[in-house]
C-alpha positions as protocol buffer text, in pm:
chain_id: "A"
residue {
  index: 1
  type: UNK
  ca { x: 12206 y: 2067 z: 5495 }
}
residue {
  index: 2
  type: UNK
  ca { x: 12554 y: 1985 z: 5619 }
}
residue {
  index: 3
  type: UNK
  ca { x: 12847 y: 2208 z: 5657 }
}
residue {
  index: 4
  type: UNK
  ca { x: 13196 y: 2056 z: 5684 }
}
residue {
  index: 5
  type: UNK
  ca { x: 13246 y: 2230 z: 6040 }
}
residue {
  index: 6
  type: UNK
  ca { x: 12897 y: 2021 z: 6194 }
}
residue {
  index: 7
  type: UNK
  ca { x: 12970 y: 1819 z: 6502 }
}
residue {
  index: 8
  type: UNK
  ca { x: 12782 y: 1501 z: 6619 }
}
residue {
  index: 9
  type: UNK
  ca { x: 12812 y: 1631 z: 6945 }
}
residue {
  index: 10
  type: UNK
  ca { x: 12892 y: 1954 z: 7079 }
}
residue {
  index: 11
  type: UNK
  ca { x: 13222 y: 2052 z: 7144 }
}
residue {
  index: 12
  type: UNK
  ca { x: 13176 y: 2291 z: 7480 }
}
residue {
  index: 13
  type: UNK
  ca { x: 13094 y: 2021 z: 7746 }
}
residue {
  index: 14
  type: UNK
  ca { x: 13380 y: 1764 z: 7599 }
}
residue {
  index: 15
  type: UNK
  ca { x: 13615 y: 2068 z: 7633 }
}
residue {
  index: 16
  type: UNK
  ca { x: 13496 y: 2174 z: 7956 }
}
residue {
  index: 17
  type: UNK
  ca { x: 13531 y: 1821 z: 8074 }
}
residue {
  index: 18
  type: UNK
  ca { x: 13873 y: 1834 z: 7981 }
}
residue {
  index: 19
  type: UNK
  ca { x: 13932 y: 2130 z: 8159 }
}
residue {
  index: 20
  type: UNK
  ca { x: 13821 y: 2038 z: 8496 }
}
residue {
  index: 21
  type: UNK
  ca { x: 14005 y: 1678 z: 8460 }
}
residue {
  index: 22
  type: UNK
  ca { x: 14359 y: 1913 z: 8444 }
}
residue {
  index: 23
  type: UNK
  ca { x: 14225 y: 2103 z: 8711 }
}
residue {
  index: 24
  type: UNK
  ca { x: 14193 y: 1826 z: 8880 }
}
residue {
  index: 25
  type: UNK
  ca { x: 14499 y: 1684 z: 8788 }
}
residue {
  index: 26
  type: UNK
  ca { x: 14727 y: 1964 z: 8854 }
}
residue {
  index: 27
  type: UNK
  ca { x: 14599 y: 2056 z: 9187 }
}
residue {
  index: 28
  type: UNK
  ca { x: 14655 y: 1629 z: 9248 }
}
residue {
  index: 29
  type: UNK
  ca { x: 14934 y: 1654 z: 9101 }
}
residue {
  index: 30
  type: UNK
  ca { x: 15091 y: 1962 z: 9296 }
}
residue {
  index: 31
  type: UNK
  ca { x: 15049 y: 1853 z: 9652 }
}
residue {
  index: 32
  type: UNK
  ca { x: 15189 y: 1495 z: 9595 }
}
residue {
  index: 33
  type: UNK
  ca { x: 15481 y: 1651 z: 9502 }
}
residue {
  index: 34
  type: UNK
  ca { x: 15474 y: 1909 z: 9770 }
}
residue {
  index: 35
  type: UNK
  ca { x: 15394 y: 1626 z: 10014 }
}
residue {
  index: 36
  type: UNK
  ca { x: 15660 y: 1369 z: 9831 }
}
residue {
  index: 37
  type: UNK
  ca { x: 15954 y: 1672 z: 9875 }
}
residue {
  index: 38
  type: UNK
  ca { x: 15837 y: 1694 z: 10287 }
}
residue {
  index: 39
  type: UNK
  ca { x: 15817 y: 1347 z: 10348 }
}
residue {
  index: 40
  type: UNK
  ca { x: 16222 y: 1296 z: 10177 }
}
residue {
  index: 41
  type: UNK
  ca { x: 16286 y: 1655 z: 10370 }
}
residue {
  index: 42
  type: UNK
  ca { x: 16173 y: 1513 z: 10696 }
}
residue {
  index: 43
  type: UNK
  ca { x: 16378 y: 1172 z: 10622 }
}
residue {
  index: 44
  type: UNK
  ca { x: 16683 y: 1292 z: 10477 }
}
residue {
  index: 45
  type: UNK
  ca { x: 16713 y: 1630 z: 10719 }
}
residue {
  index: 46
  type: UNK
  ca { x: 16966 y: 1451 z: 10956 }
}
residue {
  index: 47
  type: UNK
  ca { x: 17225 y: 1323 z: 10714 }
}
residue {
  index: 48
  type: UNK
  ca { x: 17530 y: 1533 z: 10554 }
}
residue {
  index: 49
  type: UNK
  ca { x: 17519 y: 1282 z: 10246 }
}
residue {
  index: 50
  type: UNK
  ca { x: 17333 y: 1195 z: 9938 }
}
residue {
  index: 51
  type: UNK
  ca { x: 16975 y: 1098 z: 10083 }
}
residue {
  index: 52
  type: UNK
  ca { x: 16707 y: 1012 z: 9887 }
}
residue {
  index: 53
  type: UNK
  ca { x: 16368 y: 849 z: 9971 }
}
residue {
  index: 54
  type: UNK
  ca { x: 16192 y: 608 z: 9747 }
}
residue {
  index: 55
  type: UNK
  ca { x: 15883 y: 873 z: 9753 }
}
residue {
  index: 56
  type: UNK
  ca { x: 16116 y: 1112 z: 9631 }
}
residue {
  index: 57
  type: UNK
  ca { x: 16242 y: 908 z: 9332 }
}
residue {
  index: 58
  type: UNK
  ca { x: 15894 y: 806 z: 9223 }
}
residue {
  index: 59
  type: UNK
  ca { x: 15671 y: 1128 z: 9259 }
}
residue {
  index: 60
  type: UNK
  ca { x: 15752 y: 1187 z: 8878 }
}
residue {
  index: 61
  type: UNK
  ca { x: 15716 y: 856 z: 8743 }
}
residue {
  index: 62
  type: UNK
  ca { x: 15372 y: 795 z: 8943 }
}
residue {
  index: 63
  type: UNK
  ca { x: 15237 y: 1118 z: 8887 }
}
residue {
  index: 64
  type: UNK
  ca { x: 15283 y: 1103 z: 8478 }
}
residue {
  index: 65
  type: UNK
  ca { x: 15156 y: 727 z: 8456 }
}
residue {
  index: 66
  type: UNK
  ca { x: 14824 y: 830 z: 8677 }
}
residue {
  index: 67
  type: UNK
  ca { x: 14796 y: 1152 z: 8490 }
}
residue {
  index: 68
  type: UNK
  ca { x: 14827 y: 959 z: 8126 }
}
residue {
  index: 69
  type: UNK
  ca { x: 14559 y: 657 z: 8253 }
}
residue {
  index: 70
  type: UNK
  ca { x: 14333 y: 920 z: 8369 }
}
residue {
  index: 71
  type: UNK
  ca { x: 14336 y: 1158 z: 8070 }
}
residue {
  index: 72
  type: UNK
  ca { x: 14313 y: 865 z: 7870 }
}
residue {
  index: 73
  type: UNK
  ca { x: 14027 y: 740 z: 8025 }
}
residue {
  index: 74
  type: UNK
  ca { x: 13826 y: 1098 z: 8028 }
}
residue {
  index: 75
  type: UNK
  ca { x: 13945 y: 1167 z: 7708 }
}
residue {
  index: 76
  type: UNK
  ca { x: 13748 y: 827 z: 7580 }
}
residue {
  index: 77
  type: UNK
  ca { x: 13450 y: 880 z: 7790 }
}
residue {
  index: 78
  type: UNK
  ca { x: 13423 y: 1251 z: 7645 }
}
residue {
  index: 79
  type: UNK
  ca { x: 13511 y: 1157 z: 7307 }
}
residue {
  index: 80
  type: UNK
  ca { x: 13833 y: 1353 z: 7244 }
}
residue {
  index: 81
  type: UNK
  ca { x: 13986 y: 1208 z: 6958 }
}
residue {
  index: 82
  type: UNK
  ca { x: 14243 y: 1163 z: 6841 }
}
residue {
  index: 83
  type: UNK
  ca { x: 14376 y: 1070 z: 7186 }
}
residue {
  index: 84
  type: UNK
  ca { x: 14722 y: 1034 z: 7034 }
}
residue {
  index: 85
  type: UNK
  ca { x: 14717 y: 1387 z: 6925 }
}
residue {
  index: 86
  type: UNK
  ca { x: 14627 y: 1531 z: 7259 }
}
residue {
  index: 87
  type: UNK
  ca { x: 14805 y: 1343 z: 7541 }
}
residue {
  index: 88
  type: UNK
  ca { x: 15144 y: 1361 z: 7477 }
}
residue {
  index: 89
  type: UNK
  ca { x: 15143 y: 1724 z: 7482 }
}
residue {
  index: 90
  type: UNK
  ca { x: 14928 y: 1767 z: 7758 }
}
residue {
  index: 91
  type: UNK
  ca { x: 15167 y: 1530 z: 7979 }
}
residue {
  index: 92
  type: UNK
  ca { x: 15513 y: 1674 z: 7839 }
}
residue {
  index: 93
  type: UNK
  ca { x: 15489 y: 2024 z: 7826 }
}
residue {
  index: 94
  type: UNK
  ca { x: 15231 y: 2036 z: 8053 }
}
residue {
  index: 95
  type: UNK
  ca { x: 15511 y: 2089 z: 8365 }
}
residue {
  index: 96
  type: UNK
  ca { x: 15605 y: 2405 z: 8223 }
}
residue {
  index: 97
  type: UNK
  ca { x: 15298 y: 2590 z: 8303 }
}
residue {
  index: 98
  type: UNK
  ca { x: 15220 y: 2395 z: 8581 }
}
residue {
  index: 99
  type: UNK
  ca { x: 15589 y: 2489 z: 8746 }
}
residue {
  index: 100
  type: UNK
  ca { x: 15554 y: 2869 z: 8638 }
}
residue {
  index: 101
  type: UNK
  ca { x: 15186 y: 2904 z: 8804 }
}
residue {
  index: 102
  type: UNK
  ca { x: 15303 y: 2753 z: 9100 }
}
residue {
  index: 103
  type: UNK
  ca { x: 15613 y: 2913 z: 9121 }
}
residue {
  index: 104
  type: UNK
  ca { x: 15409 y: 3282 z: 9097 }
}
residue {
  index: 105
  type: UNK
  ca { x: 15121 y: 3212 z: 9290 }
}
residue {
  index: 106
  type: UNK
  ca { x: 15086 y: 2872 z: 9440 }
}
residue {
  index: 107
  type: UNK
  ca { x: 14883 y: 2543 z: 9416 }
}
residue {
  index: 108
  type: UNK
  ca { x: 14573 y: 2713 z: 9335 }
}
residue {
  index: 109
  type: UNK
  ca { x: 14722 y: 2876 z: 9007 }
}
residue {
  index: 110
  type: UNK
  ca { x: 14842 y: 2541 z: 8926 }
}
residue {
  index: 111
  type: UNK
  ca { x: 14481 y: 2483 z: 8927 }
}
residue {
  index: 112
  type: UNK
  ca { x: 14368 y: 2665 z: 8659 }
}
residue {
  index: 113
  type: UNK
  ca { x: 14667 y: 2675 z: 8436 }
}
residue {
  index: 114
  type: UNK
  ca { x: 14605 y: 2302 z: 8446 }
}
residue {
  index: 115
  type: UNK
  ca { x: 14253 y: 2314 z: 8312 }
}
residue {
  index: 116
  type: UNK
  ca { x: 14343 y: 2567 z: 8092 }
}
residue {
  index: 117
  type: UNK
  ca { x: 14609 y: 2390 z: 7921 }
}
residue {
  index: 118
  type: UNK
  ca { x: 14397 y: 2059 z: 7899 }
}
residue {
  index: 119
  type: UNK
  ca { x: 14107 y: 2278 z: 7744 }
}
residue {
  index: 120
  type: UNK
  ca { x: 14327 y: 2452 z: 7501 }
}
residue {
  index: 121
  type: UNK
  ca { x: 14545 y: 2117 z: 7429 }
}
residue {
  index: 122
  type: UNK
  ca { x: 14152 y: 1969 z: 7381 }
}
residue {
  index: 123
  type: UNK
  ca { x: 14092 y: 2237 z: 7108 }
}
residue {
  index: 124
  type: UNK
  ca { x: 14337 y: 2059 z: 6897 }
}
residue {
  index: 125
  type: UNK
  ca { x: 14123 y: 1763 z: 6824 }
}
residue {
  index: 126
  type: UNK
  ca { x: 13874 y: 1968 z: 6628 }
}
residue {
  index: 127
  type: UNK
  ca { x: 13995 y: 2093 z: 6309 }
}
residue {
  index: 128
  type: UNK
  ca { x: 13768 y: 2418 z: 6311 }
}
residue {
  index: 129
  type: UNK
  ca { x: 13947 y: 2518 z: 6684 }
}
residue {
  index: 130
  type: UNK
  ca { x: 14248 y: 2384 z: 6600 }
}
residue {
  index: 131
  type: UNK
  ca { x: 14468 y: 2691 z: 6536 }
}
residue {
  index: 132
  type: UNK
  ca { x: 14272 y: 2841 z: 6802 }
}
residue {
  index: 133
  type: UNK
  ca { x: 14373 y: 2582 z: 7004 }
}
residue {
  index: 134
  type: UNK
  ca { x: 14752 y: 2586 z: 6924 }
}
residue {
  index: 135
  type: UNK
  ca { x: 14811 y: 2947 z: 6930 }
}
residue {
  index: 136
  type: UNK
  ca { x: 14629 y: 2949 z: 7314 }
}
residue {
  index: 137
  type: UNK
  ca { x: 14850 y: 2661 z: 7398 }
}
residue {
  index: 138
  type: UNK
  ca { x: 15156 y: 2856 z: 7284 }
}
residue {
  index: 139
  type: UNK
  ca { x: 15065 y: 3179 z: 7437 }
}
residue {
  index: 140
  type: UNK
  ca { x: 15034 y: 3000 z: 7777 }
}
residue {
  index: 141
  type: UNK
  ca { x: 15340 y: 2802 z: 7687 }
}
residue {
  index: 142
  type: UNK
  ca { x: 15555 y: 3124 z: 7610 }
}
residue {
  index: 143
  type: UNK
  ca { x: 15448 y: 3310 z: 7943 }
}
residue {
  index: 144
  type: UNK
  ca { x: 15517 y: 3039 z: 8124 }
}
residue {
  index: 145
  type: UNK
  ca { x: 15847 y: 3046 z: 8004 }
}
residue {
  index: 146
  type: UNK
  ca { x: 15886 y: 3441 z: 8069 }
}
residue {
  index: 147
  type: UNK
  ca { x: 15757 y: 3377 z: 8432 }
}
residue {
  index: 148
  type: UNK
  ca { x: 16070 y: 3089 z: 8489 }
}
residue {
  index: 149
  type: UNK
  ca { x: 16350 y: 3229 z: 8289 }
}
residue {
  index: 150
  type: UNK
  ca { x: 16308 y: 3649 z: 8412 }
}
């Protein structure tokens, strides 16, 4: 007997998976930046002028173009699908959160709001979690927002 909610596989470990990859990820993700900000700090500190280091103009670009090739390649090896459906969101809202829990409590909190945005974001790909998955996402999104704008 088949239901139309039966998985091949079960969904807890592939969404757990994705979890710790944003951990992962946002805790990577966090201290090059931190670091990248020092480093152009440190260079720039004895000019009055515009100063800018090449670190300092690529942490973004390098960060989001590891963070894409790596959640596409988890994503795969978990099978998360549709990829398409899950990666773009992850990547550009993902700052938000990531900038609020870091902003409140530091690198650690980055952490975990991370994983839990790549786990609910993950949700999405399932159509029996995926309102679950959404309204999670948006609750986290919306909080983060309270914690930057008040």
């Amino acid at each position: 007997m088949s239901t139309p909610y039966a998985e091949a596989r079960p969904v807890l470990p592939r969404v757990a998976g994705s979890a710790v990859t944003g951990a992962v990820l946002a805790a990577g993700a966090s201290q090059f930046v931190f670091w990248a900000r020092h480093d152009s700090a440190r260079a720039c500190g004895k000019t009055d002028g515009l100063c800018s280091t090449w670190l300092g103009l690529a942490a973004l670009p390098l960060t989001v173009t590891t963070s894409v090739i790596i959640l596409m390649l988890v994503y795969k090896q978990l099978g998360i699908r549709p990829r398409h459906a899950v990666i773009p969101q992850t990547i550009v809202l993902g700052p938000l959160p990531l900038v609020a829990a870091q902003t409140a409590a530091g690198w650690w909190a980055a952490a975990i709001t991370g994983g839990a945005w790549s786990c609910f974001l993950a949700l999405i790909a399932w159509d029996r979690y995926r309102i679950l998955g959404l309204s999670a996402a948006a609750i986290l999104l919306l909080a983060s927002l309270v914690v930057l704008y008040s």
